[in-house]
VEXTIMI-136260 format. One record per residue: x, y, z of N, C-alpha, C in turn; residue number from 0; residue in one letter. Coordinates in pm, whole numbers, m for minus. Last residue first. Layout:
# VEXTIMI-136260
> n_px  n_py  n_pz  ca_px  ca_py  ca_pz  c_px  c_py  c_pz  num  residuo
> X  Y  Z  X  Y  Z  X  Y  Z  NUM  a
...
***
This chain:
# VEXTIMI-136260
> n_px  n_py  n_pz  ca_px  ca_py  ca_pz  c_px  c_py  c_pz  num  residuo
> m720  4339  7960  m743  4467  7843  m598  4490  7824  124  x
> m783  4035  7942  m734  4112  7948  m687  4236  7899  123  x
> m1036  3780  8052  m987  3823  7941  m891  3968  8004  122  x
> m1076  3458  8184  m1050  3585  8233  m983  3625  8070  121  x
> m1245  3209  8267  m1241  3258  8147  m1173  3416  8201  120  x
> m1281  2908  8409  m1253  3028  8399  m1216  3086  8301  119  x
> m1563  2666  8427  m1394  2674  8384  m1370  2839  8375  118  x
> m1736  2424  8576  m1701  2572  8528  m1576  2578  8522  117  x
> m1861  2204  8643  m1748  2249  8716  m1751  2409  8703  116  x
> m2213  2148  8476  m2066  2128  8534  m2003  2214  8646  115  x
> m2546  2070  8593  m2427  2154  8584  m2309  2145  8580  114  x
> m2872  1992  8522  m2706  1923  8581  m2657  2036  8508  113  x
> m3103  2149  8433  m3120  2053  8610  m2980  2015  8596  112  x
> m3251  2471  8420  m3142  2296  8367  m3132  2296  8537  111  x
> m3403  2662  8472  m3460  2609  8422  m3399  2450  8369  110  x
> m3218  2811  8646  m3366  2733  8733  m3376  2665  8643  109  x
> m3142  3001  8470  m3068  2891  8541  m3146  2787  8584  108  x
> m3312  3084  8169  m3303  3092  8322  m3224  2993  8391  107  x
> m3408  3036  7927  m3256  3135  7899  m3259  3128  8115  106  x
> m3548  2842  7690  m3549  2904  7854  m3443  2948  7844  105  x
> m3816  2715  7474  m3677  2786  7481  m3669  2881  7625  104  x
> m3971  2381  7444  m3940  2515  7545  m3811  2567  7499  103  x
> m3902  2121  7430  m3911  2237  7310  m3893  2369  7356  102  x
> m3753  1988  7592  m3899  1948  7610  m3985  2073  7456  101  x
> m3482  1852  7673  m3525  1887  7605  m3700  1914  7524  100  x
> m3388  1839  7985  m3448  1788  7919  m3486  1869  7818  99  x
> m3058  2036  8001  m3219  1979  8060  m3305  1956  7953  98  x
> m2766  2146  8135  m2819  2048  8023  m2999  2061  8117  97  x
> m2467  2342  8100  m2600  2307  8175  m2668  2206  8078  96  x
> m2161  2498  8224  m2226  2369  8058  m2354  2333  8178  95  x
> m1999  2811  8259  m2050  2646  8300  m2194  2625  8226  94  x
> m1706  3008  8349  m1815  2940  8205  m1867  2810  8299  93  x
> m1682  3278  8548  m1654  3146  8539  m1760  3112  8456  92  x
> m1506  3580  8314  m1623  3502  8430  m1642  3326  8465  91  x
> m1497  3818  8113  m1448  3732  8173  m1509  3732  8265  90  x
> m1623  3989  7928  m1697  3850  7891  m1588  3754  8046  89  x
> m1550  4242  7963  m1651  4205  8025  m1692  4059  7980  88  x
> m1300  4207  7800  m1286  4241  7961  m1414  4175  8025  87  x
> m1378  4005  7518  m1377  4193  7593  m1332  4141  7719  86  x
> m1311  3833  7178  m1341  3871  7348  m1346  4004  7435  85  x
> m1303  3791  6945  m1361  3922  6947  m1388  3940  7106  84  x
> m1529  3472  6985  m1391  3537  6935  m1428  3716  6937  83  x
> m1557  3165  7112  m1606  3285  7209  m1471  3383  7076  82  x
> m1758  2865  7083  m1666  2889  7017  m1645  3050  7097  81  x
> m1833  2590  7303  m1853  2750  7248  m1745  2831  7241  80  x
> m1985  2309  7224  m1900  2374  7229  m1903  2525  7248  79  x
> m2063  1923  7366  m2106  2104  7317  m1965  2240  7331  78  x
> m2058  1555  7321  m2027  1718  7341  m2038  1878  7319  77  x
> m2089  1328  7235  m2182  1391  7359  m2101  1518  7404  76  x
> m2048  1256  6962  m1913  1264  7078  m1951  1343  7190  75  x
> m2276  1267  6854  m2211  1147  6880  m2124  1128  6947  74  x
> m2377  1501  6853  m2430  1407  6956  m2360  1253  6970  73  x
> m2211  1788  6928  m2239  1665  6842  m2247  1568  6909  72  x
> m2269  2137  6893  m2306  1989  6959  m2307  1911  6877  71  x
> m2206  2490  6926  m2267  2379  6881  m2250  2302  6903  70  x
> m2223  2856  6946  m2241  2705  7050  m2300  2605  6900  69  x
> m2008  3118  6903  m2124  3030  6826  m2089  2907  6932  68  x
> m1999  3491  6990  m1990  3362  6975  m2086  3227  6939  67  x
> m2024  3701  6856  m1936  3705  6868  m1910  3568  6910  66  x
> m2332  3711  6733  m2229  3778  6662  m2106  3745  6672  65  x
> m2405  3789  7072  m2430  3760  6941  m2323  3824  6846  64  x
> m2352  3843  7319  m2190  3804  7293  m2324  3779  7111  63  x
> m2546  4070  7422  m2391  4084  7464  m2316  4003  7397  62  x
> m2790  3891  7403  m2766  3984  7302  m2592  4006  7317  61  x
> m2785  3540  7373  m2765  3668  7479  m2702  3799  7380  60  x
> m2893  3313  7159  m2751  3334  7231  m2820  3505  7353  59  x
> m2997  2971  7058  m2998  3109  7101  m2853  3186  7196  58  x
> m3053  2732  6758  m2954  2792  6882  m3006  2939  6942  57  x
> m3113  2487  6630  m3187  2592  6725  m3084  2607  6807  56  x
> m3002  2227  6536  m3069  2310  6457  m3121  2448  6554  55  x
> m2954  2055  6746  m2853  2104  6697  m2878  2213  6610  54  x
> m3119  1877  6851  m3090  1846  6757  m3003  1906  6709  53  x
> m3210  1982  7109  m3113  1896  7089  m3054  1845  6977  52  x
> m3076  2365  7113  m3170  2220  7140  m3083  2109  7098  51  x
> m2887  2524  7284  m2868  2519  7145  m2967  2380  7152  50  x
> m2758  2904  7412  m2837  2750  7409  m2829  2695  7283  49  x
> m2595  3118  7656  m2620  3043  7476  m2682  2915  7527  48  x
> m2579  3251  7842  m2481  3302  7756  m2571  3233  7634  47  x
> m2750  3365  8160  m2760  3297  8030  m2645  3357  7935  46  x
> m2538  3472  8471  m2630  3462  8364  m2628  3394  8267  45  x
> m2557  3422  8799  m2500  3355  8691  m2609  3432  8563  44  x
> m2471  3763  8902  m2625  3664  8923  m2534  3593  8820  43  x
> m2148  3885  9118  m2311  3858  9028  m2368  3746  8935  42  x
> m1961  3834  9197  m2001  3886  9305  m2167  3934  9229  41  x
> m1727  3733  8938  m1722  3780  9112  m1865  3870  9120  40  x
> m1966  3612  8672  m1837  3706  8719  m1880  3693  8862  39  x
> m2086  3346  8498  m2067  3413  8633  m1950  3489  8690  38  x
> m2279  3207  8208  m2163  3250  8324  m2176  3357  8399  37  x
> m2415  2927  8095  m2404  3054  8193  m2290  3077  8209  36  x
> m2497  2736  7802  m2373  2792  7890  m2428  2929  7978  35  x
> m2721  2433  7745  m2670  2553  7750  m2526  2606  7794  34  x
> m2897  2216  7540  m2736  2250  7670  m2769  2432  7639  33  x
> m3149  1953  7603  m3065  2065  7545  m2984  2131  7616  32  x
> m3121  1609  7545  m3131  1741  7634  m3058  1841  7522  31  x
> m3112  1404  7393  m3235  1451  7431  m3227  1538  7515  30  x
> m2842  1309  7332  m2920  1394  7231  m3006  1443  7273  29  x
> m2732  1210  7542  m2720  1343  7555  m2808  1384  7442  28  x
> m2888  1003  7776  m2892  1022  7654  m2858  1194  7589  27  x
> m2707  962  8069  m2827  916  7974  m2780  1056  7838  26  x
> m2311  986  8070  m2487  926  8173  m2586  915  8073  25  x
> m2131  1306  7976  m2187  1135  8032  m2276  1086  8107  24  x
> m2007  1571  7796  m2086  1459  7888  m2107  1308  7880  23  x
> m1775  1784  7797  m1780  1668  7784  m1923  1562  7838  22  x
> m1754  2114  7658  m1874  2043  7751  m1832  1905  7687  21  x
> m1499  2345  7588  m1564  2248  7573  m1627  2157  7647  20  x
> m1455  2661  7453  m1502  2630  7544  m1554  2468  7480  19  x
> m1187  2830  7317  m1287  2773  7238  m1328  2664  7390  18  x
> m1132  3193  7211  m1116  3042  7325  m1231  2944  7298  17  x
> m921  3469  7105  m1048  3382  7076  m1010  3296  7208  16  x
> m934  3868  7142  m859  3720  7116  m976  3598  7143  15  x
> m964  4071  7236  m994  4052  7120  m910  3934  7093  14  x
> m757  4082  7562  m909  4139  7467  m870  4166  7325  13  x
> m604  3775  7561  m589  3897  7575  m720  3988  7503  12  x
> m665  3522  7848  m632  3583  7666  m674  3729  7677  11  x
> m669  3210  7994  m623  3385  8018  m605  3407  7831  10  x
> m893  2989  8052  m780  3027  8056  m759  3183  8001  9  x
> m1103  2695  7912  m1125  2820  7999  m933  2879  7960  8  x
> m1125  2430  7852  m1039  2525  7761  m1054  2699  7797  7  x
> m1379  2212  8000  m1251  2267  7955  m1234  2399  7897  6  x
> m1659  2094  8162  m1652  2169  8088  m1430  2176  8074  5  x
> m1860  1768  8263  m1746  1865  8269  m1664  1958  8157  4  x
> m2123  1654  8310  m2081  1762  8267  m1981  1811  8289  3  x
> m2346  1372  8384  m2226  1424  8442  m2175  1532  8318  2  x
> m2711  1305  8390  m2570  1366  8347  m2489  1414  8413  1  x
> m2929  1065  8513  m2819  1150  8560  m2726  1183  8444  0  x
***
C-alpha cells in the first residue's frame, strides 16, 4: 500500500509559476513510478508527466513540455512538479499516481494503482 498526498496547488496569475508536491508513504517508493493527471470540471482526468523510478526517465504531455519539469527523490519519498509559464488552460485538480515500476512507459489512468487527494490549481487570465 502507498499513501499519496499531494500540496502547493492554489491561485496564480497566467504566466506565473507553482511548484506541486507528492508526499509518500507505505512500501518502497523507489520502485514505483509516479506520475501526475489532471482534471478540469466536467472532463476525462488526463496524463500530465511521469518520471520512472530511478529518476532518469521522464515523460511529459505535449501541452505543458517545455513548461513543466517532474522530479523525485527517493530519499525524501517525494515527487515534484515544477509548472512555469502557466495558462488558463492548465487550471484543474493536480493528482500524484504511483505504480509499480515494471519499465513500461503508460500515460493512462488505468494504468497506477494509488492516488492522492489532488490539489487545485486554478490559473488566471
Amino acid at each position: 500500500q502507498v499513501q499519496l498526498v499531494e500540496s502547493g496547488g492554489g491561485l496564480v496569475h497566467a504566466g506565473g509559476s507553482l511548484r506541486l508536491s507528492c508526499a509518500a508513504s507505505g512500501r518502497t517508493f523507489s520502485s514505483y513510478a509516479m506520475g501526475w493527471f489532471r482534471q478540469a470540471p466536467g472532463k476525462e482526468r488526463t496524463f500530465v508527466a511521469r518520471i520512472n523510478w530511478s529518476g532518469a526517465i521522464t515523460n511529459y504531455a505535449d501541452s505543458v513540455k517545455g513548461r513543466f519539469t517532474i522530479s523525485r527523490d527517493n530519499a525524501k519519498k517525494t515527487v515534484t512538479l515544477q509548472m512555469n509559464s502557466l495558462k488558463p488552460e492548465d487550471t484543474a485538480n493536480y493528482y500524484c499516481a504511483a505504480r509499480w515500476d515494471s519499465g513500461a512507459i503508460v500515460y493512462t489512468s488505468l494504468d497506477y494503482t494509488y492516488w492522492g487527494q489532488g490539489t487545485q490549481v486554478t490559473v488566471s487570465s
